[in-house]
C-alpha positions as CSV (number, residue, x, y, z in Angstrom):
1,X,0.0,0.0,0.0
2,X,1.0,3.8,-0.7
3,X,2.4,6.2,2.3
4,X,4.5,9.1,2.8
5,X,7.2,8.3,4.3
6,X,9.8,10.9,6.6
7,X,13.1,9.3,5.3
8,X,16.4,11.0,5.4
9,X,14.4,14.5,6.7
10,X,12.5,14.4,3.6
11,X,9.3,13.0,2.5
12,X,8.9,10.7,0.0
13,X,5.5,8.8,-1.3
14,X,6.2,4.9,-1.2
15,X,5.1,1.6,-0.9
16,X,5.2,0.0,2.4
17,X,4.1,-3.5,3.4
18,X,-0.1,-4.3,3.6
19,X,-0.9,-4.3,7.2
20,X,-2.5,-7.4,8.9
21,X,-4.8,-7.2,12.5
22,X,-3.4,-9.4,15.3
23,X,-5.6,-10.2,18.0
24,X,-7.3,-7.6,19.5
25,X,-6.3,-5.3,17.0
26,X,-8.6,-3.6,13.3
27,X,-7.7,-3.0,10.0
28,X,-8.9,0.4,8.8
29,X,-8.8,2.7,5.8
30,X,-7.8,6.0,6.4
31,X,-10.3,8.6,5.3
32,X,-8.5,11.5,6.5
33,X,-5.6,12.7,8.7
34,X,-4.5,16.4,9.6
35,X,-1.3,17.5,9.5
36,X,0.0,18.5,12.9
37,X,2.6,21.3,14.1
38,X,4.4,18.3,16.0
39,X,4.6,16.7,12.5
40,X,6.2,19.9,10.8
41,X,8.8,20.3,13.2
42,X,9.5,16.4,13.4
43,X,10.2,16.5,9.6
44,X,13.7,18.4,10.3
45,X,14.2,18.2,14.5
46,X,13.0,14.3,14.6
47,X,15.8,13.2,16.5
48,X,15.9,16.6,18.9
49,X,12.2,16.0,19.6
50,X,12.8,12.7,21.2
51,X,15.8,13.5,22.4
52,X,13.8,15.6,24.6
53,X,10.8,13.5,25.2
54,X,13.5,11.0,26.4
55,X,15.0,13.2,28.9
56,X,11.5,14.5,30.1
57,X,10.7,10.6,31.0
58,X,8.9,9.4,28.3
59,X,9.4,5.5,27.6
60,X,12.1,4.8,25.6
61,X,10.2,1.8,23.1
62,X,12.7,1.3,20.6
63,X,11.7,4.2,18.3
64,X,14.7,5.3,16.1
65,X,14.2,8.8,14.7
66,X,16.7,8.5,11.8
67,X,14.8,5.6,10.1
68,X,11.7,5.2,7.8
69,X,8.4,6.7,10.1
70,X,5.2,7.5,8.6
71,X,3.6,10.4,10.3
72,X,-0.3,11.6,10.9
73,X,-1.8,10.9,14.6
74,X,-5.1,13.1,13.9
75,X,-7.3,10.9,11.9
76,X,-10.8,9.6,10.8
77,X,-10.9,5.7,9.6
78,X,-13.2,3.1,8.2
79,X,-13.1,-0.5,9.6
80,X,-11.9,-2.9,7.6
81,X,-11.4,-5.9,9.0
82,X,-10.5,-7.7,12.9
83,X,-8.0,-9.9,14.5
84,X,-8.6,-12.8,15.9
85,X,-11.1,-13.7,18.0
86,X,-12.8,-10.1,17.7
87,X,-16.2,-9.8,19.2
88,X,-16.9,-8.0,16.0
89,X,-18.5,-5.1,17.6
90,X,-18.0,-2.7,15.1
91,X,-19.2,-3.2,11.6
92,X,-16.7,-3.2,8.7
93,X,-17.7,0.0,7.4
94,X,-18.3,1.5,10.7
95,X,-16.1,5.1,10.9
96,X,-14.2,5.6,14.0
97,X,-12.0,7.9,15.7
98,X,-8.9,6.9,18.3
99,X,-6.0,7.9,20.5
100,X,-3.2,7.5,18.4
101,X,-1.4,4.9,20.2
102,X,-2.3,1.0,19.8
103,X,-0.8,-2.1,21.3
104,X,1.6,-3.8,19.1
105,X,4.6,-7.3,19.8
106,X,3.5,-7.0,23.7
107,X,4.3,-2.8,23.3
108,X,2.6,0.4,23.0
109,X,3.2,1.9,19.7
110,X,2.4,6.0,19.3
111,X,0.7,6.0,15.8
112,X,2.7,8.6,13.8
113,X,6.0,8.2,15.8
114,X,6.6,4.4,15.0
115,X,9.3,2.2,12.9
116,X,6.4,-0.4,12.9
117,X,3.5,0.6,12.4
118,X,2.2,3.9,9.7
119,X,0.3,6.5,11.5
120,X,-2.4,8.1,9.1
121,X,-0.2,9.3,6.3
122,X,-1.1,6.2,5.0
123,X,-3.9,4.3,2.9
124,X,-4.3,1.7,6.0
125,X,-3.7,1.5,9.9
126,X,-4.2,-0.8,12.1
127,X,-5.5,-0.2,15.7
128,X,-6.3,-1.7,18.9
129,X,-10.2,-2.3,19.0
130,X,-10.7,-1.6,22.5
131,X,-10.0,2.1,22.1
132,X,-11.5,2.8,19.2
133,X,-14.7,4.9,19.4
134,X,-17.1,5.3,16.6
135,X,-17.9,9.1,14.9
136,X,-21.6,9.5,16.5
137,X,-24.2,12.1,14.7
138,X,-23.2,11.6,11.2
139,X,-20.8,13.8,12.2
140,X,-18.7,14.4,9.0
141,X,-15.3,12.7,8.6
142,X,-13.6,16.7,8.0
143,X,-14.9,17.8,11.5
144,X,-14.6,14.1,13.3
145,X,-10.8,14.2,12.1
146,X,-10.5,17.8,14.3
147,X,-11.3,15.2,17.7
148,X,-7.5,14.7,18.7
149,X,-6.1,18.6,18.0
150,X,-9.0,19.7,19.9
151,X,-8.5,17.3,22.6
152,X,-5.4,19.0,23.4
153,X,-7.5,22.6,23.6
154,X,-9.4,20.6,26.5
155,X,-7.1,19.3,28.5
156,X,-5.4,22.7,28.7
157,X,-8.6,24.6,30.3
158,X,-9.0,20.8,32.1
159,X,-5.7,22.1,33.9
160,X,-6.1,25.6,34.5
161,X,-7.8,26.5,37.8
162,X,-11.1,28.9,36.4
163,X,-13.4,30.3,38.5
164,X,-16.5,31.9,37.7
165,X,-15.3,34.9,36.4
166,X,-11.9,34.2,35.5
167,X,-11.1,36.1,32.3
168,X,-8.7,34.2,30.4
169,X,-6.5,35.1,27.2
170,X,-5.6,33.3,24.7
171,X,-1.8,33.9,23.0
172,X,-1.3,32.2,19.6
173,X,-4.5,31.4,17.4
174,X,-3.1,28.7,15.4
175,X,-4.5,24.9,16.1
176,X,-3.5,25.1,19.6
177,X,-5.0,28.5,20.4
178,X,-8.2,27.7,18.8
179,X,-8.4,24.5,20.2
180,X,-8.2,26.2,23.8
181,X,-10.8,28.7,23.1
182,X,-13.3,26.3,21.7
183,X,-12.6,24.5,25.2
184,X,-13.2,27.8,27.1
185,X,-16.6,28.6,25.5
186,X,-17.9,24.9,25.2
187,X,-17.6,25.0,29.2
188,X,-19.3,28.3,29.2
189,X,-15.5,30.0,30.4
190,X,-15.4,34.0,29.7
191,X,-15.0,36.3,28.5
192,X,-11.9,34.7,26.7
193,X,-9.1,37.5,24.8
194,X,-7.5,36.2,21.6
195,X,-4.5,37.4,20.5
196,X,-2.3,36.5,16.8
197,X,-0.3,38.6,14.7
198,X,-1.7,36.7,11.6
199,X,-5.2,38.2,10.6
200,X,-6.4,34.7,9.4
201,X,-6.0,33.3,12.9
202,X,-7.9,36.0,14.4
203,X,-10.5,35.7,11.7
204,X,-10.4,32.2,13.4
205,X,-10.6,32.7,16.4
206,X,-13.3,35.2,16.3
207,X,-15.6,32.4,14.6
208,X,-14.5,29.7,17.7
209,X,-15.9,31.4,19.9
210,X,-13.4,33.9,21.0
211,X,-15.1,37.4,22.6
212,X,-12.1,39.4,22.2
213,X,-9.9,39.2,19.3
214,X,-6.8,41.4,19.4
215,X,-4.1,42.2,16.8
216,X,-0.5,42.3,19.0
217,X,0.8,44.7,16.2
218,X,-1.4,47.3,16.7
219,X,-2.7,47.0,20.7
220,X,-0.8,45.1,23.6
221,X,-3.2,42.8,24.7
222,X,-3.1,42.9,28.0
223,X,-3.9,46.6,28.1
224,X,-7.8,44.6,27.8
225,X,-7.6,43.3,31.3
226,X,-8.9,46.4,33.1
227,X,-11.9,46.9,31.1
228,X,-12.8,43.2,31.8
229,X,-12.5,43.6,35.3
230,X,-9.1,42.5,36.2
231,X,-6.7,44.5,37.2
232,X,-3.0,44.1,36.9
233,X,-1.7,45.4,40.0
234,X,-1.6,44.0,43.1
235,X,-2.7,47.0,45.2
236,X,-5.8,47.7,42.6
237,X,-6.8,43.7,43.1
238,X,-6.2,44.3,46.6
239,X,-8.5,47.8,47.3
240,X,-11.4,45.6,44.7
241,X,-11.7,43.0,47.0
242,X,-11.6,45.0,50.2
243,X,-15.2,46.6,48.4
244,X,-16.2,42.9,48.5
245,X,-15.3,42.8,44.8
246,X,-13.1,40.0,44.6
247,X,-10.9,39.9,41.5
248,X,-11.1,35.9,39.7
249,X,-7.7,34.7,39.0
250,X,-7.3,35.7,35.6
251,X,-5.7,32.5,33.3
252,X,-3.4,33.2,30.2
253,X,-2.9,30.3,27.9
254,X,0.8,30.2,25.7
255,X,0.0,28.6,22.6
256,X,2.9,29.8,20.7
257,X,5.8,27.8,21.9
258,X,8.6,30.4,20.9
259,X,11.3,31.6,23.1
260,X,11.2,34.8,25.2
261,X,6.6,34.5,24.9
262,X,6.9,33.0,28.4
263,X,9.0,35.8,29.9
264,X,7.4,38.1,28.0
265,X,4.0,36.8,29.9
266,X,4.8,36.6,33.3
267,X,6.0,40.6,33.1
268,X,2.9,41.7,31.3
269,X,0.1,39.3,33.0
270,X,-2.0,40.2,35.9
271,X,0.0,39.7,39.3
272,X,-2.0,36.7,40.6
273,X,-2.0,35.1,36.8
274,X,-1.8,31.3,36.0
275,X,0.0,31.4,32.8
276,X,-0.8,27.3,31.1
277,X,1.8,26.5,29.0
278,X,0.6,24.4,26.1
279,X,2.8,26.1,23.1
280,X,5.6,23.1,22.5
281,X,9.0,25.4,22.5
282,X,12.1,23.2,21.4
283,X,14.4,25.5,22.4
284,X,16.5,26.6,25.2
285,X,14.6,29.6,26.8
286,X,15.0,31.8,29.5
287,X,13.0,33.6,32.5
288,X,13.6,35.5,35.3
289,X,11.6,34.1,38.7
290,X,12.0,36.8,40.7
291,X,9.5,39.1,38.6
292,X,7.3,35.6,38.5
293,X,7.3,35.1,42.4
294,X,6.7,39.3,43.1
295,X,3.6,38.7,41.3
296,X,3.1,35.4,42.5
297,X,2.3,33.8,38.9
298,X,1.6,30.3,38.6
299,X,3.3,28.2,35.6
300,X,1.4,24.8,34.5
301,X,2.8,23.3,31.8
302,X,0.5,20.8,29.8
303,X,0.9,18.0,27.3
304,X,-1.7,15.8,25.3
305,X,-4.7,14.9,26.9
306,X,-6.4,11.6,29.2
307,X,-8.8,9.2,26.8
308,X,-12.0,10.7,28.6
309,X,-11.1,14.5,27.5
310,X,-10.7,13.4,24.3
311,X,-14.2,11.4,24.5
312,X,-15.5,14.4,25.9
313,X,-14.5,16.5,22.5
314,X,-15.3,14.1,20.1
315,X,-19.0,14.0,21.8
316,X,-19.0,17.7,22.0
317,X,-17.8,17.8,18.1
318,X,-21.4,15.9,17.2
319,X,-23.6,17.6,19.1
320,X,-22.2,20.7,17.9
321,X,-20.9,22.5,21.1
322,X,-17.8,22.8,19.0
323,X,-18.7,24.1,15.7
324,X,-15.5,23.8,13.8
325,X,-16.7,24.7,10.6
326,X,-14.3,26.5,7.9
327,X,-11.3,25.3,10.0
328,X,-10.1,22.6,7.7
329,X,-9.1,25.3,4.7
330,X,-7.0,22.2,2.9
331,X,-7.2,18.7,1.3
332,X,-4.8,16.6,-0.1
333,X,-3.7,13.4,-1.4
334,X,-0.6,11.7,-1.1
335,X,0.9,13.3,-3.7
336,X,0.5,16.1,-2.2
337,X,1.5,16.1,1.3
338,X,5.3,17.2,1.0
339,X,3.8,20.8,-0.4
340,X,1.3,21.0,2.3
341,X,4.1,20.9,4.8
342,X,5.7,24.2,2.7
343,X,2.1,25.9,2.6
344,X,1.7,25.4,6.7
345,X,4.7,27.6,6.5
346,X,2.8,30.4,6.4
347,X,-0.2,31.0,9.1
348,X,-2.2,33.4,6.0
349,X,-2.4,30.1,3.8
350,X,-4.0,27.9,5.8
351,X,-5.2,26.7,9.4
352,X,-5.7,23.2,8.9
353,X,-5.1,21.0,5.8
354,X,-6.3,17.2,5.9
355,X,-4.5,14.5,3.9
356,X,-7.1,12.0,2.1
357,X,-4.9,9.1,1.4
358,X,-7.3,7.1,-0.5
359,X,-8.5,9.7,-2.8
């Protein structure tokens, strides 16, 4: 069967061997797969990325980084065919969303990140049947697909400590960002501040959900705390709540993952803030605690999500709490992958492209 294949920091389209379900495991046909930020930067900083995943304590399960991998871990699939003694419960034909990690030779393999098996930048998969859950709703295979990037968006808010009239803002609108603010407003958080250079994310996030949508070039951002009811000083928080006005802790969200945002953040946000960190920077940054513990600002750093948030979005997808329609601005086949990694290049092309391996 056809792939595309992350060989030698390049990506080629190839055949790779058919795919058989062991026990306990389903065959499936991809229908679609997005095309992740973790997946651009793993094309060039593969081995760097689990470099650091390694040192961070993730399990070491044989992955090499230098050879063949065949990405895509957000995807939308039709059954195919079961192991062994499967009870069968899903109908061949039946489409169904997953975690991207299955259980493989006595192992746990994360789809897209694996020597063994192909993640969804291929024309089959094969998963483990028991986490599997199918699209409810008729909800369309372009939105169902959006289930594991917005997962992420809800175990971010999951993490930050909200209260009732926590204003929160949002830095970075690109997948991340929007996934966070859909989050905020599908558990009735607000009012929620969006911020992005790019005026097609904050086109974006102003259709999410988002009340506030700010352009950094043109207004700091956090000048919008005051008018919400949050001040930024200590001693203006301090005179509100001795008028029995309490002020909520205000949350910011990261979602840009670039050195410097973070200490940029914890100088400019409300003393008091909770900055959640779910923007994935690579690099070597650097702060300065002592402005962080005058102001008393809380760091949370997040990463992926628990299999009942990621329930929790795919159900919200079908019943349309999430409306992520005009979010998927892309499609393409095989073929065309390797330029859709070029076009994510630039945030006023695109905000999400899917890849249809099969046409």
């Amino acid at each position: 069967m056809k792939a595309v294949i992350r060989r030698d920091r390049r990506l080629v389209c190839d055949e790779i061997a058919d795919l058989r379900p062991a026990e306990g495991q389903i065959l499936v046909k991809t229908l679609a797969c997005g095309i992740c930020g973790s997946d651009l930067h793993a094309l060039h900083h593969m081995e760097h990325m689990i470099g650091l995943s390694r040192r961070g304590g993730a399990p070491d399960n044989g992955f090499d980084p230098t050879a063949d991998t065949v990405f895509g871990h957000e995807f939308c699939v039709e059954v195919l065919d079961h192991g062994p003694g499967s009870p069968k419960a899903l109908k061949a034909g039946t489409r169904v969303v997953s975690v991207p990690v299955t259980l493989h030779g006595g192992g746990v393999e994360a789809l897209g990140f694996s020597n063994r098996l192909p993640g969804g930048f291929a024309e089959q998969m094969l998963l483990t049947e028991a986490m599997v859950l199918e699209v409810p709703n008729g909800l369309p295979t372009d939105k169902a697909v959006l289930t594991e990037p917005f997962a992420v968006g809800a175990h971010a808010v999951a993490k930050a400590r909200l209260e009732p009239r926590s204003v929160s803002l949002v830095v970075g609108c690109g997948p991340v960002g929007l996934a966070v603010i859909a989050a905020l407003k599908a558990q009735g958080h607000g009012p929620v501040i969006a911020a992005d250079f790019s005026p097609r994310r904050r086109a974006a996030a102003e259709t999410i959900g988002a009340d506030v949508v700010v352009d950094p070039a043109v207004e700091n951002p956090h000048n919008r705390w005051e008018a919400l009811g949050t001040p930024r000083a200590r001693a203006d928080q301090s005179m509100m709540a001795m008028m029995g006005n309490p002020v909520a802790r205000p949350v910011v969200f990261e979602c840009v993952g670039s050195p410097g945002v973070l200490q940029g953040l914890i100088e400019a946000a409300p003393a008091g803030a909770q900055i959640v960190v779910a923007g994935v920077c690579m690099e070597t940054d650097r702060i300065e605690p002592s402005i962080a513990i005058t102001k008393e600002i809380e760091l949370t750093f997040v990463f992926g999500y628990t299999p009942e948030e990621f329930a929790l979005t795919l159900r919200q997808l079908a019943e349309g709490v999430i409306d992520v329609t005009g979010l998927v601005t892309g499609e393409v086949d095989l073929n065309g992958v390797a330029g859709a990694f070029e076009a994510l290049g630039d945030p006023e092309t695109h905000v999400k492209i899917l890849v249809r391996p099969n046409g």
